[in-house]
Backbone as CSV, one residue per row, in Angstrom:
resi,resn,N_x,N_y,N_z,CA_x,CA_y,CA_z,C_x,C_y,C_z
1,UNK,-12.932,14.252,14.432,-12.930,15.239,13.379,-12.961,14.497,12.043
2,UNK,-13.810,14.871,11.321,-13.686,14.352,9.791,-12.216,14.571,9.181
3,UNK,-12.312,13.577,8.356,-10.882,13.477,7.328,-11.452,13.438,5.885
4,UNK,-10.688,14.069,5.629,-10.054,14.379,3.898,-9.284,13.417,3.223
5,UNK,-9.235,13.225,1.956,-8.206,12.383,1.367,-7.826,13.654,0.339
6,UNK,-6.145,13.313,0.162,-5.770,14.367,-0.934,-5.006,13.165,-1.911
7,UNK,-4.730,13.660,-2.893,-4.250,13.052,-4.034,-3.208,13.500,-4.537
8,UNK,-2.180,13.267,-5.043,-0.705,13.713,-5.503,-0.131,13.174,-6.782
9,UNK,0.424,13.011,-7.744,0.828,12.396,-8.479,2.410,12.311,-8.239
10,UNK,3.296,11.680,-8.935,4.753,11.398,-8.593,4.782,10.307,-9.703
11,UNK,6.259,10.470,-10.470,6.532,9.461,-11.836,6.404,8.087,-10.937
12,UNK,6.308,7.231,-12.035,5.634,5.801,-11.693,7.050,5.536,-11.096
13,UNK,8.347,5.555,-11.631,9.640,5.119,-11.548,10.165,5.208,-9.750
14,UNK,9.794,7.191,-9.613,10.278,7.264,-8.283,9.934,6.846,-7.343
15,UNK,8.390,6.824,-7.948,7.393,6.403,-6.178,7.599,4.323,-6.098
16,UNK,8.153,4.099,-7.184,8.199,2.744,-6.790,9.535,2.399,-5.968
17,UNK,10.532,3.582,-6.707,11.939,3.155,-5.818,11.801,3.714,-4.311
18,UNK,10.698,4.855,-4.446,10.507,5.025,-3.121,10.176,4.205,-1.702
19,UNK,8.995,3.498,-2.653,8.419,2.733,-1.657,9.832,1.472,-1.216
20,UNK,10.594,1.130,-2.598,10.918,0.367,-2.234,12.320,0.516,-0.927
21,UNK,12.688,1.513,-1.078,13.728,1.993,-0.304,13.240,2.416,1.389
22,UNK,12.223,3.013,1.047,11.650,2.943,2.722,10.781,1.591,3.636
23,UNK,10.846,0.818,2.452,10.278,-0.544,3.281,11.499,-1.027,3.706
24,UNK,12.983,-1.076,3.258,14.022,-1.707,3.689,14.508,-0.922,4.840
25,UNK,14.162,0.411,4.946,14.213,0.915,6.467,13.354,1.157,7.548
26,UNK,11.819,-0.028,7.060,10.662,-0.228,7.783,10.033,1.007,8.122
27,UNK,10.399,2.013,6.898,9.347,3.375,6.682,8.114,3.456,6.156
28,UNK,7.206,3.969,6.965,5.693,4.014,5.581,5.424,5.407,5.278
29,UNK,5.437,4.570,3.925,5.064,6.094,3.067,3.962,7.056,3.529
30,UNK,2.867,6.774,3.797,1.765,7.046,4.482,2.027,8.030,5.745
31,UNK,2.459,7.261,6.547,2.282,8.182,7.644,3.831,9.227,7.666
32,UNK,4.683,9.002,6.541,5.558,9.843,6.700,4.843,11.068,5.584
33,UNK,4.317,10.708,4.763,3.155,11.748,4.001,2.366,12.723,5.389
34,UNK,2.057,12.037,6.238,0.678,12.277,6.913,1.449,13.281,8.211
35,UNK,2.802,12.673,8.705,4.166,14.006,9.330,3.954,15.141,8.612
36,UNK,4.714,15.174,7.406,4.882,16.324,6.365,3.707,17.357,6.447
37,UNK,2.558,16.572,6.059,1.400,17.249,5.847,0.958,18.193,7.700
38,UNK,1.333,17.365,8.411,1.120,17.923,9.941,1.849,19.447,10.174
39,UNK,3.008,18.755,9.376,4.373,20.000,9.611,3.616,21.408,8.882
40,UNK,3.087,21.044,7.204,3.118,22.439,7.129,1.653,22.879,7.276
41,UNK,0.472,21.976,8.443,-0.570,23.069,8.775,0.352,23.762,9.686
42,UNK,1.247,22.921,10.785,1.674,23.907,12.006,2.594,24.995,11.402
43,UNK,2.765,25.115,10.407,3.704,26.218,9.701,3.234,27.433,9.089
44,UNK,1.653,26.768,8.655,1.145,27.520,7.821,-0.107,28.329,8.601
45,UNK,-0.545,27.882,9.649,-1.965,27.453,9.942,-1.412,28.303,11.242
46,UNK,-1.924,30.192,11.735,-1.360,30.203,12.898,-2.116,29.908,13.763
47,UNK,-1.290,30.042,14.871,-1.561,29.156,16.300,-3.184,29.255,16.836
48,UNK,-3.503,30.389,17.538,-4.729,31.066,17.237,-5.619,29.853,16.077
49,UNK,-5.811,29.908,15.287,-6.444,29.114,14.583,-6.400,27.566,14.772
50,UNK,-5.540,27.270,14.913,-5.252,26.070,15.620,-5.376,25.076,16.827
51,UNK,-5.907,26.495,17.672,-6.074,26.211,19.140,-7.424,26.498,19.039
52,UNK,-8.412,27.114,17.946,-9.559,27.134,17.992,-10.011,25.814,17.269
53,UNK,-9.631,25.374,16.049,-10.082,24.017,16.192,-9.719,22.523,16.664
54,UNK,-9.152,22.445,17.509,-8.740,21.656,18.482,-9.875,22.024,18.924
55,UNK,-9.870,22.960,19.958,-11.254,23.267,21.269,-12.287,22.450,20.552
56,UNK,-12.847,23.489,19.177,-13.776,22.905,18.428,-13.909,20.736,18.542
57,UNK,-13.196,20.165,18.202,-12.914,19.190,18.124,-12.905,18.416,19.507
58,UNK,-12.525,18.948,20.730,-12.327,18.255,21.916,-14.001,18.912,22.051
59,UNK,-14.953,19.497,21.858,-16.058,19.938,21.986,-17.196,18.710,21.303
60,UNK,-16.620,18.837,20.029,-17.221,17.589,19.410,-17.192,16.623,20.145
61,UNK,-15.941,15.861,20.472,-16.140,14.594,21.100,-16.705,14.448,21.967
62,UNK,-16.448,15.351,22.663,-17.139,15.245,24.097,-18.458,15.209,24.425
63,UNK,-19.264,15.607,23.238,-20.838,15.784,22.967,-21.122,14.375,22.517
64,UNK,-19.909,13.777,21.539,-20.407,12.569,21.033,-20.267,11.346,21.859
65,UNK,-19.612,11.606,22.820,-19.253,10.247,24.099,-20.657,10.746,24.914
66,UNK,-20.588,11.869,25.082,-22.066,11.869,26.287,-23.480,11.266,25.299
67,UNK,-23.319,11.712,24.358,-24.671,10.993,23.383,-24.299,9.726,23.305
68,UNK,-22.963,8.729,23.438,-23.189,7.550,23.063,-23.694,7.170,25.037
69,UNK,-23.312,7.149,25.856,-23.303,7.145,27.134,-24.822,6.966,27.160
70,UNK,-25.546,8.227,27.092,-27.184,8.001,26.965,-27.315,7.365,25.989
71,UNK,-27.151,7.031,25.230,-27.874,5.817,24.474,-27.749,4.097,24.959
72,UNK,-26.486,4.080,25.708,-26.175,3.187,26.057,-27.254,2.571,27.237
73,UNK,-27.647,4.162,28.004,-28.292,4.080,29.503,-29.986,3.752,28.419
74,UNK,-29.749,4.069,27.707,-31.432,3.999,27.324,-31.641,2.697,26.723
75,UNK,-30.323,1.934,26.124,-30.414,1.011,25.648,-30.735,-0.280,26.210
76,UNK,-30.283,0.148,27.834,-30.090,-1.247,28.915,-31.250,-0.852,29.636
77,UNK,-31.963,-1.618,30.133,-33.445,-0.603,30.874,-32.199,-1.330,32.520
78,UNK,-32.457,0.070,33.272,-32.494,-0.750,34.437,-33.194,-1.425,35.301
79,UNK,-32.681,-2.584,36.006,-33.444,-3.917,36.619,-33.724,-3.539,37.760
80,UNK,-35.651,-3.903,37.867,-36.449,-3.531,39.338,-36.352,-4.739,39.669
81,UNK,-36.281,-4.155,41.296,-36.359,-5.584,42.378,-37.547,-5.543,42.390
Protein backbone atom coordinates (compact mmCIF):
# COMPACT_ATOMS: atom_id res chain seq x y z
CA UNK A 1 0.00 0.00 0.00
CA UNK A 2 1.33 3.46 -0.69
CA UNK A 3 2.45 5.76 2.16
CA UNK A 4 1.96 9.27 3.02
CA UNK A 5 4.22 11.51 4.94
CA UNK A 6 2.49 14.01 7.38
CA UNK A 7 4.14 16.91 8.96
CA UNK A 8 3.60 18.40 12.51
CA UNK A 9 5.24 21.18 14.11
CA UNK A 10 6.18 21.12 18.05
CA UNK A 11 8.46 24.08 19.91
CA UNK A 12 12.09 23.50 19.07
CA UNK A 13 12.68 23.22 23.09
CA UNK A 14 10.14 20.24 23.64
CA UNK A 15 10.79 18.08 20.74
CA UNK A 16 14.48 18.23 21.62
CA UNK A 17 13.88 17.27 25.34
CA UNK A 18 11.72 14.84 23.84
CA UNK A 19 13.86 13.13 21.77
CA UNK A 20 16.23 13.38 24.31
CA UNK A 21 14.33 11.63 27.07
CA UNK A 22 13.05 8.77 24.93
CA UNK A 23 16.47 7.81 23.61
CA UNK A 24 17.50 7.21 27.37
CA UNK A 25 14.56 4.78 27.48
CA UNK A 26 15.60 3.37 23.93
CA UNK A 27 12.18 4.92 22.57
CA UNK A 28 11.75 6.14 18.92
CA UNK A 29 10.00 8.90 18.29
CA UNK A 30 8.95 7.65 14.96
CA UNK A 31 7.42 4.64 15.41
CA UNK A 32 5.83 5.74 18.67
CA UNK A 33 4.31 8.69 16.27
CA UNK A 34 3.48 5.89 13.75
CA UNK A 35 1.40 3.66 17.17
CA UNK A 36 -0.55 6.88 17.89
CA UNK A 37 -1.34 7.55 14.40
CA UNK A 38 -2.50 3.57 14.05
CA UNK A 39 -4.58 4.12 17.27
CA UNK A 40 -6.68 6.89 16.01
CA UNK A 41 -7.43 5.38 12.29
CA UNK A 42 -8.70 2.25 14.47
CA UNK A 43 -10.75 4.80 16.50
CA UNK A 44 -11.77 6.85 13.94
CA UNK A 45 -11.90 4.78 10.80
CA UNK A 46 -15.00 2.18 11.32
CA UNK A 47 -14.38 -1.33 11.09
CA UNK A 48 -16.33 -1.98 7.88
CA UNK A 49 -14.04 0.43 6.23
CA UNK A 50 -11.16 -0.99 7.46
CA UNK A 51 -11.72 -4.45 6.59
CA UNK A 52 -12.43 -3.16 3.10
CA UNK A 53 -9.11 -1.75 2.66
CA UNK A 54 -7.07 -4.33 4.01
CA UNK A 55 -8.96 -6.87 1.43
CA UNK A 56 -8.21 -4.06 -1.05
CA UNK A 57 -4.50 -4.22 -0.12
CA UNK A 58 -4.05 -8.11 0.43
CA UNK A 59 -5.66 -7.93 -3.33
CA UNK A 60 -2.99 -5.64 -4.42
CA UNK A 61 -0.25 -7.70 -3.31
CA UNK A 62 -1.24 -10.59 -4.36
CA UNK A 63 -1.57 -9.35 -8.05
CA UNK A 64 1.85 -7.83 -7.54
CA UNK A 65 3.76 -11.18 -6.39
CA UNK A 66 1.93 -13.11 -9.26
CA UNK A 67 3.21 -10.31 -11.81
CA UNK A 68 6.63 -10.43 -10.26
CA UNK A 69 6.54 -14.52 -10.43
CA UNK A 70 5.78 -14.20 -14.32
CA UNK A 71 8.27 -11.99 -14.94
CA UNK A 72 10.65 -13.90 -13.22
CA UNK A 73 9.38 -17.19 -15.40
CA UNK A 74 9.79 -15.00 -18.51
CA UNK A 75 12.94 -13.71 -17.41
CA UNK A 76 14.77 -17.23 -17.10
CA UNK A 77 13.96 -19.06 -20.49
CA UNK A 78 13.65 -22.63 -19.59
CA UNK A 79 16.54 -25.17 -20.51
CA UNK A 80 15.88 -27.78 -23.56
CA UNK A 81 17.55 -31.05 -23.48
Amino acid sequence: MKKENISISMEAEKLRATKKYMEKKEASLEQELADALLKLYEKYVPAPVREYIDEAAEDTASTQRKAKEKSRQTASPTQQP
